[in-house]
C-alpha positions as CSV (number, residue, x, y, z in Angstrom):
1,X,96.5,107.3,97.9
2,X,94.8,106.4,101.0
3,X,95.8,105.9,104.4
4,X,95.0,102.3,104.5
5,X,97.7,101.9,101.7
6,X,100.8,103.5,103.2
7,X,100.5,101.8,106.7
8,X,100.1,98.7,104.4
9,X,103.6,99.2,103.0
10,X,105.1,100.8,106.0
11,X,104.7,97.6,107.9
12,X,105.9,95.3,105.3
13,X,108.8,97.0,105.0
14,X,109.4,97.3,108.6
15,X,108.6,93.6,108.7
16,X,111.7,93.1,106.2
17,X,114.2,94.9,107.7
18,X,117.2,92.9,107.8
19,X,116.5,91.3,104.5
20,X,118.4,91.4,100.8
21,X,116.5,93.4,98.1
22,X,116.7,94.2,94.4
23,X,116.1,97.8,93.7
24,X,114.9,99.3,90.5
25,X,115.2,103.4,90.7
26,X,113.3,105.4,88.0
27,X,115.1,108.3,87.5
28,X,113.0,109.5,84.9
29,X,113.4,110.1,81.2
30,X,113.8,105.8,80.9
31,X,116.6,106.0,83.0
32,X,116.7,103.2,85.2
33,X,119.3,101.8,88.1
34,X,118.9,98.4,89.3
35,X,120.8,97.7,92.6
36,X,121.1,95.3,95.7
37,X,121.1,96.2,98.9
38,X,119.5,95.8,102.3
39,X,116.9,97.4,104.1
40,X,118.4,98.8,107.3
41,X,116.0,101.0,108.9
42,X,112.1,102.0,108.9
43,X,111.4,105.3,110.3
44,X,107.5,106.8,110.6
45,X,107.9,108.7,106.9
46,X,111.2,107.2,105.0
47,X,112.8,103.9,104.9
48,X,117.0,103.3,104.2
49,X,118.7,100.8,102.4
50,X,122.2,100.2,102.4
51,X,123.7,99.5,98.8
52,X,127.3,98.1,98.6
53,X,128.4,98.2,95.1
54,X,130.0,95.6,93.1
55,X,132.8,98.1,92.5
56,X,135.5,97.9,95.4
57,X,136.2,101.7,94.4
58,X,132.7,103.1,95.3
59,X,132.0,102.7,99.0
60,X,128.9,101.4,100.5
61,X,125.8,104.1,100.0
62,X,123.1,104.7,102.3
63,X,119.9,105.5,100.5
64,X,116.8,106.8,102.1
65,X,113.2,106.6,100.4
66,X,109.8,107.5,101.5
67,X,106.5,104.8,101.6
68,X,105.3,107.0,98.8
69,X,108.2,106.0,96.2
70,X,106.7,102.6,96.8
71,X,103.2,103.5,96.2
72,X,103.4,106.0,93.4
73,X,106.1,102.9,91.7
74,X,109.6,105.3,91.9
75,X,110.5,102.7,93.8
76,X,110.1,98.9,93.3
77,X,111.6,96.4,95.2
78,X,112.0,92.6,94.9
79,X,112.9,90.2,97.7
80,X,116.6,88.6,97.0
């Protein structure tokens, strides 16, 4: 992983925030949550991302991911 690479993906996230994403989570051994939220925040090392669920019961979560779940593909995310 270079350097080149995370300030690559720092800045298009920061350039989103504000903006409606699908979330796919690995969770490891092929478990897998996909969610919708939207990216509130880009800080220097982590990101957040506020995911309302469809369930009225659950209340809104705020979720908070480093640059290198993006690179390392914990993490992807798809424009809404």
């Amino acid at each position: 992983m270079e350097q080149e690479d995370f300030n690559k993906v720092r800045a298009s996230i920061r350039e989103q925030c504000g903006s409606e994403v699908m979330i796919q989570l690995d969770r490891g051994r092929n478990k897998v949550d996909i969610q919708k939220g939207v990216i509130m925040e880009a800080y220097p090392s982590v990101f957040t991302i506020l995911v309302d669920e469809e369930d009225d019961d659950k209340p809104a979560q705020l979720l908070s991911f480093s640059y290198t779940d993006v690179i390392t593909k914990d993490i992807r995310m798809k424009l809404c």
